[in-house]
C-alpha positions as CSV (number, residue, x, y, z in Angstrom):
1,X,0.0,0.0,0.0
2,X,1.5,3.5,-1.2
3,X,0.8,6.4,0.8
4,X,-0.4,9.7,-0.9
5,X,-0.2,13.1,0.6
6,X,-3.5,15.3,-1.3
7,X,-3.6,19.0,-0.8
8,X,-6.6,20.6,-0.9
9,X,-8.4,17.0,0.5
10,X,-11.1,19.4,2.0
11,X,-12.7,20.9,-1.5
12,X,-14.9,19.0,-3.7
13,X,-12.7,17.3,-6.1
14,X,-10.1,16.2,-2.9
15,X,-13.4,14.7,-0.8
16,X,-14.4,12.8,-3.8
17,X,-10.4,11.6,-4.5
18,X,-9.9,10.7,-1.0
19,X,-13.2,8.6,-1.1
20,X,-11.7,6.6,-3.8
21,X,-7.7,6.7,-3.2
22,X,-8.3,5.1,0.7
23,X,-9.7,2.2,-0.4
24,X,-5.9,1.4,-2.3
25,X,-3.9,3.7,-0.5
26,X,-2.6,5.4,2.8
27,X,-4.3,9.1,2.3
28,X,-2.6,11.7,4.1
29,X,-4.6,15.4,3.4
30,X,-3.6,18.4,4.0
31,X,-5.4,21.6,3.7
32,X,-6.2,25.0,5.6
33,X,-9.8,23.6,6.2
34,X,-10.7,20.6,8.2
35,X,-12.4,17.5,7.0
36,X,-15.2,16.7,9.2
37,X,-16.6,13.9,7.3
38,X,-13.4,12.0,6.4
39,X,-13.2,8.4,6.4
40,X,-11.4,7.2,9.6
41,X,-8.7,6.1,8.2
42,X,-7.8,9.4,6.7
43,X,-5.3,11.9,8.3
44,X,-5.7,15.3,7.5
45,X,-2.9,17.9,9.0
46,X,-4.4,21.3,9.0
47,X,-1.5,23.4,7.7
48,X,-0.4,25.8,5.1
49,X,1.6,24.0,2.0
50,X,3.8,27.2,2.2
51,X,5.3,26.6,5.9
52,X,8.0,25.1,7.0
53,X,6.0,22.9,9.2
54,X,4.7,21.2,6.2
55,X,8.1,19.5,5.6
56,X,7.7,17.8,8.7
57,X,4.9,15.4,7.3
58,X,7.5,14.3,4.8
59,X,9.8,13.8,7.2
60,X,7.6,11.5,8.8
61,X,6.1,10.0,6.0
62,X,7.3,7.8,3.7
63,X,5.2,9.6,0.8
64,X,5.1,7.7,-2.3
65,X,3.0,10.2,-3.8
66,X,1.5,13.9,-4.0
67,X,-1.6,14.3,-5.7
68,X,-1.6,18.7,-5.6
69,X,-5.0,20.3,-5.6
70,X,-4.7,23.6,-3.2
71,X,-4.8,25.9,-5.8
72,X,-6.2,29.3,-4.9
73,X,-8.9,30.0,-7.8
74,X,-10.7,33.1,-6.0
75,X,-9.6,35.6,-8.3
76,X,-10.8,38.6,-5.8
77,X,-8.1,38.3,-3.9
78,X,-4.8,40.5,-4.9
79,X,-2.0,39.2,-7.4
80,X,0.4,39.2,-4.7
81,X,-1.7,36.9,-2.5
82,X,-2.3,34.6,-5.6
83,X,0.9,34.6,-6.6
84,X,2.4,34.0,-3.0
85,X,-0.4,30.8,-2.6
86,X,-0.7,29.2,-5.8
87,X,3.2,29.7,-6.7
88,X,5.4,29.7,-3.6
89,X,3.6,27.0,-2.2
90,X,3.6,24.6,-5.5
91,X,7.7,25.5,-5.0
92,X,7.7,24.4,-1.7
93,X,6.2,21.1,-2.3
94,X,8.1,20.0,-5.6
95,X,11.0,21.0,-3.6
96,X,9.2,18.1,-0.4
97,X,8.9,16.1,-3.2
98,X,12.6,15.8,-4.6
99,X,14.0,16.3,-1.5
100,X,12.2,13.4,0.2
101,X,12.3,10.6,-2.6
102,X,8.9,11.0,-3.7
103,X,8.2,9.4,-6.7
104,X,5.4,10.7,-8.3
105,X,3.8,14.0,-8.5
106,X,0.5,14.5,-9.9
107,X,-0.9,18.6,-10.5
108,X,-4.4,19.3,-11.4
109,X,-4.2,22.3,-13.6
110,X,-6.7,23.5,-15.9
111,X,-7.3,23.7,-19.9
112,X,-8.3,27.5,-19.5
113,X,-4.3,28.1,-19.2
114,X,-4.5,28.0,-23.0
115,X,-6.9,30.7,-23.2
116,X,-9.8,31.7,-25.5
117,X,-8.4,33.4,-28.8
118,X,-10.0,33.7,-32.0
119,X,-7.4,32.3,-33.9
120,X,-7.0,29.1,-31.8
121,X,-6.6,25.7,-33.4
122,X,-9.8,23.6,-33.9
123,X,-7.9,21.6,-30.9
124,X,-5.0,22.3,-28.8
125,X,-2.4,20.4,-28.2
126,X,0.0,19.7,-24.8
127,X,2.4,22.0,-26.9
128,X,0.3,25.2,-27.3
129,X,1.6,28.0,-25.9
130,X,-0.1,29.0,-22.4
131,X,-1.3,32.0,-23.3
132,X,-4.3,33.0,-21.0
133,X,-2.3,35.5,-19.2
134,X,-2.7,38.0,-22.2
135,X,-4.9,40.3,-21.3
136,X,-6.3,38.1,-18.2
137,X,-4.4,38.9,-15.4
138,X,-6.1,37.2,-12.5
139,X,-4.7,33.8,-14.5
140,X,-1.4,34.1,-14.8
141,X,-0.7,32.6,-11.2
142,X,-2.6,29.5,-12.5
143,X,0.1,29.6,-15.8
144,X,2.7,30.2,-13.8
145,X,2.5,27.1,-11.5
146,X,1.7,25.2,-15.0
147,X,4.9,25.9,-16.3
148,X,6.7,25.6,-12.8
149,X,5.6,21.7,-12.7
150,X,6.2,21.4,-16.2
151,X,9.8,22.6,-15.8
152,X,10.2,20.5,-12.9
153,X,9.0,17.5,-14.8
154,X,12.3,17.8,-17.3
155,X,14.7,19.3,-14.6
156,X,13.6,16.4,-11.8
157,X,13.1,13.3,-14.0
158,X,13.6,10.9,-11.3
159,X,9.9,12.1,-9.9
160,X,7.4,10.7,-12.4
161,X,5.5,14.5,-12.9
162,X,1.7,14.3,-14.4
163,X,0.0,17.2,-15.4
164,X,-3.4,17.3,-16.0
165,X,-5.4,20.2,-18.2
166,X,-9.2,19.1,-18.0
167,X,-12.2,21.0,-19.9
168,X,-14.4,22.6,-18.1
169,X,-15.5,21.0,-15.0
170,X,-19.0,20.1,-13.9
171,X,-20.8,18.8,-10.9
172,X,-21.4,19.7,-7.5
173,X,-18.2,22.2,-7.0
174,X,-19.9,26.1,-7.0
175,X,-17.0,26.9,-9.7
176,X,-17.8,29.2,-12.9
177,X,-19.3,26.6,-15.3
178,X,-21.5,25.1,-13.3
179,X,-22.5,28.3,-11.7
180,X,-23.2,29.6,-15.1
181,X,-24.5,26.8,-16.3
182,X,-27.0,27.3,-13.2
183,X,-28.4,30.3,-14.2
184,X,-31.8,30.6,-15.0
185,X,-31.3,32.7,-17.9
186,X,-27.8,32.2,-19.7
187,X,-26.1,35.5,-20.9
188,X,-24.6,35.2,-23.9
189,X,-22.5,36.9,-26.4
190,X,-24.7,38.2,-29.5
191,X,-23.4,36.8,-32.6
192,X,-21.4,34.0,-30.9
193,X,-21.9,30.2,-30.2
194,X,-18.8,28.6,-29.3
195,X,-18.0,25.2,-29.1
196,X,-17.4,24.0,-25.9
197,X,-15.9,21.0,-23.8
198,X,-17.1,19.4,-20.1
199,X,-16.1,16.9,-17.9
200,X,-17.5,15.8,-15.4
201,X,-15.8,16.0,-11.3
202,X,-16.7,12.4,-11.5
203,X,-14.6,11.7,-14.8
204,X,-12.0,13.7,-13.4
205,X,-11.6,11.4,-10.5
206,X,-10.6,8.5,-12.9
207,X,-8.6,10.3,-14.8
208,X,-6.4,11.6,-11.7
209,X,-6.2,8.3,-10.0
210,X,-5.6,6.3,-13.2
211,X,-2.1,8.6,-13.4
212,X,-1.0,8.0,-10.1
213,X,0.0,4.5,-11.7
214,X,3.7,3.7,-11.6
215,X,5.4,4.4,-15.1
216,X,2.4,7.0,-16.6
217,X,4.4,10.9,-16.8
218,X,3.6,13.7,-18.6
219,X,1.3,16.6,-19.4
220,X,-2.6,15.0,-20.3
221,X,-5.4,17.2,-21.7
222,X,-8.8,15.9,-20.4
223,X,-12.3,16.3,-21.8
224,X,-15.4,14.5,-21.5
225,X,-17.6,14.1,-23.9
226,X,-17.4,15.5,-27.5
227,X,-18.0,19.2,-27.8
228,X,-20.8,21.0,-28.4
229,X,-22.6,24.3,-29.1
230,X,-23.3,26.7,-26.0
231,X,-26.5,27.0,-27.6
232,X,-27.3,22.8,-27.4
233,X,-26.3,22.8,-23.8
234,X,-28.2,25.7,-22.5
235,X,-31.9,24.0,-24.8
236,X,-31.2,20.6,-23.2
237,X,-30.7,22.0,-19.7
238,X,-34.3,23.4,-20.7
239,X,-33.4,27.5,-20.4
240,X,-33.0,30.2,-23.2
241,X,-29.9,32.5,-23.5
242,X,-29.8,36.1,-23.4
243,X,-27.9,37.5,-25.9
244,X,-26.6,41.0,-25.5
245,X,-24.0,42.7,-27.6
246,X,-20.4,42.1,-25.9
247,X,-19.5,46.0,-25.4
248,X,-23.2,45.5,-23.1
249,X,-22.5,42.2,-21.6
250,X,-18.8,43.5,-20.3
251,X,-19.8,46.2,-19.2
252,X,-22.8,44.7,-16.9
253,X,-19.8,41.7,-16.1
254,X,-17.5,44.6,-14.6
255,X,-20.2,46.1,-12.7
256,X,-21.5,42.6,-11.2
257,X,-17.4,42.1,-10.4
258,X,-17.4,45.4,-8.7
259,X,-20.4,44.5,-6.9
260,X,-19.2,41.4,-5.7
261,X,-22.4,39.3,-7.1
262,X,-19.9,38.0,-10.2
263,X,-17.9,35.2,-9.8
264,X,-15.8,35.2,-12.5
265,X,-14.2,38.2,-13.6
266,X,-15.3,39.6,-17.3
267,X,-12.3,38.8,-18.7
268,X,-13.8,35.2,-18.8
269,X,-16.0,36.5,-21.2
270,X,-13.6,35.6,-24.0
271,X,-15.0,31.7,-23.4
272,X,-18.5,33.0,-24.3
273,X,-16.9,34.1,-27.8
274,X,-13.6,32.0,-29.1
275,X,-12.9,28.5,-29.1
276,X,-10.0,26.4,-26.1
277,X,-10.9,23.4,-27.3
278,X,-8.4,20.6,-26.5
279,X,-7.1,17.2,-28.1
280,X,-7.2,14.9,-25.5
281,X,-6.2,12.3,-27.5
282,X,-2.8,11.4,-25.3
283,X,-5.0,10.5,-22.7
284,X,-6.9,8.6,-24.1
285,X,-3.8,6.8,-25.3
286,X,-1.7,6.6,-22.7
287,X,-3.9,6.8,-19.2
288,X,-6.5,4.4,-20.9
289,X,-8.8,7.4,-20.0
290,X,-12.1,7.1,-21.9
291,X,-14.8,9.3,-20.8
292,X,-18.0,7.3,-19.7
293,X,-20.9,10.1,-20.0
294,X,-22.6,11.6,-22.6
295,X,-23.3,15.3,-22.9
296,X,-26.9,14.5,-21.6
297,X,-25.9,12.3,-19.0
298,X,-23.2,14.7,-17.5
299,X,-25.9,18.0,-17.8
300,X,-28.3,15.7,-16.1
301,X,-26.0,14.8,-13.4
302,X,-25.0,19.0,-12.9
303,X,-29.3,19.3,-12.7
304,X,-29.1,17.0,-9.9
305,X,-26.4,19.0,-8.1
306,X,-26.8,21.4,-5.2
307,X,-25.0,24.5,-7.1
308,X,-27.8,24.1,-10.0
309,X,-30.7,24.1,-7.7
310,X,-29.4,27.0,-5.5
311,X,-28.6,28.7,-8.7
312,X,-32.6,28.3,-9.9
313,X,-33.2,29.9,-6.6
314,X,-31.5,33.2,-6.7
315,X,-32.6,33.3,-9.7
């Protein structure tokens, strides 16, 4: 039995992980938040990946793996603060994890490091340039710990480092697309209907624990089912878009940011307009990773969730 240290055990994507990694595996968490509901078995050390303290768990440990989810996403909070989270702590732990013979790190990034640009490929490749940074500040901590596991992937090669860039998530996580998605009218850019790609958080599970097998490395788009138009999501979900003309639709994004009723700033905007669709064809090849749901059967599973209903609500 291996024993995995996850950060960021206590948010969605961590409970559901734990839930299936303990069965297999020693699970250590760690996270700023407790974890109530844990199985016994669990250990979760309440700390901050970024001190010194944290170390000590290696120490301890024999950790076989790190599986690192604590990324800060909230873009309200200052660059600085995002920067010194999401970036100085990733450092800290790929320098745990070379330090301390672990032999596999895993990092759950996301597709939208790509970014949304009109001249994008029909899909993107591993290779593409990370270019969501342009003109999208509140991201470029989330690029910036990509390409710091990436270049400890070729600098450390004794660590077996997996990367993995999934589509937009869905499920029962109160992130932007499922809080969108939620809405009972969806705003829309006029004139657009981009393609887009979702996974589902269960999917994602698989995905992340089939990589923690000895031997898979590398950087691994993920997507779920194939991709469809904004407008085909939004009729089987049963709503109707509002369509307003962009120069309208930002403006009314940067007053709801201002107003703190927004959660994603209107920068994000750009996803309403141009394609980040990825190839997720490595994957597929390499993790054995084939996505189980359909479109249908993943947007049914959101409707189920408590983020769609509350979002009916306020609505």
């Amino acid at each position: 039995m291996s024993c995995i240290v996850l950060t960021g055990i206590s948010g969605t994507i961590g409970r559901l992980l734990a839930r299936q990694l303990h069965l297999d595996h020693e699970v250590i968490g760690l996270d700023r938040r407790d974890l109530p509901d844990r199985p016994k078995d669990i250990r979760v050390y309440k700390l901050d990946i970024r001190r010194k303290r944290c170390e000590n768990l290696f120490r301890r440990h024999k950790v076989d793996a790190v599986i690192h989810l604590n990324i800060m996403h909230d873009f309200r909070k200052p660059q600085a603060e995002l920067h010194a989270f999401n970036v100085v702590g990733t450092q800290r732990l790929l320098e745990y994890a070379a330090r301390h013979g672990v032999r596999k790190f895993v990092f759950l990034s996301t597709a939208n490091v790509y970014g949304a640009k009109p001249d994008n490929p029909q899909y993107l490749t591993e290779e593409a340039l990370l270019l969501a940074g342009e003109g999208f500040s509140e991201m470029r901590s989330l690029v910036s710990v990509d390409m710091l596991v990436t270049s400890f992937f070729w600098k450390v090669p004794e660590v077996e480092t997996v990367i993995l860039r999934p589509a937009h998530i869905l499920g029962t996580a109160a992130n932007g697309p499922s809080a969108y998605l939620s809405l009972p009218r969806i705003p829309t850019v006029l004139g657009f209907d981009p393609m887009v790609q979702v996974i589902h958080e269960s999917e994602l599970v698989r995905a992340v624990v089939s990589s923690v097998e000895p031997g898979r490395r590398g950087i691994y788009n993920l997507a779920g089912p194939p991709a469809a138009p904004l407008s085909a999501m939004v009729k089987y979900l049963g709503k109707r878009t509002l369509p307003l003309p962009h120069s309208l639709l930002r403006a009314l994004a940067q007053r709801a940011w201002q107003m703190g009723v927004a959660q994603v700033p209107p920068p994000e905007l750009d996803f309403l307009r141009f394609p980040c669709l990825v190839d997720d064809s490595r994957a597929r090849r390499e993790l054995g990773f084939e996505p189980k749901l359909s479109l249908p059967q993943t947007l049914d599973l959101l409707r189920q969730s408590p983020t769609y209903r509350q979002g009916m609500k306020q609505g």
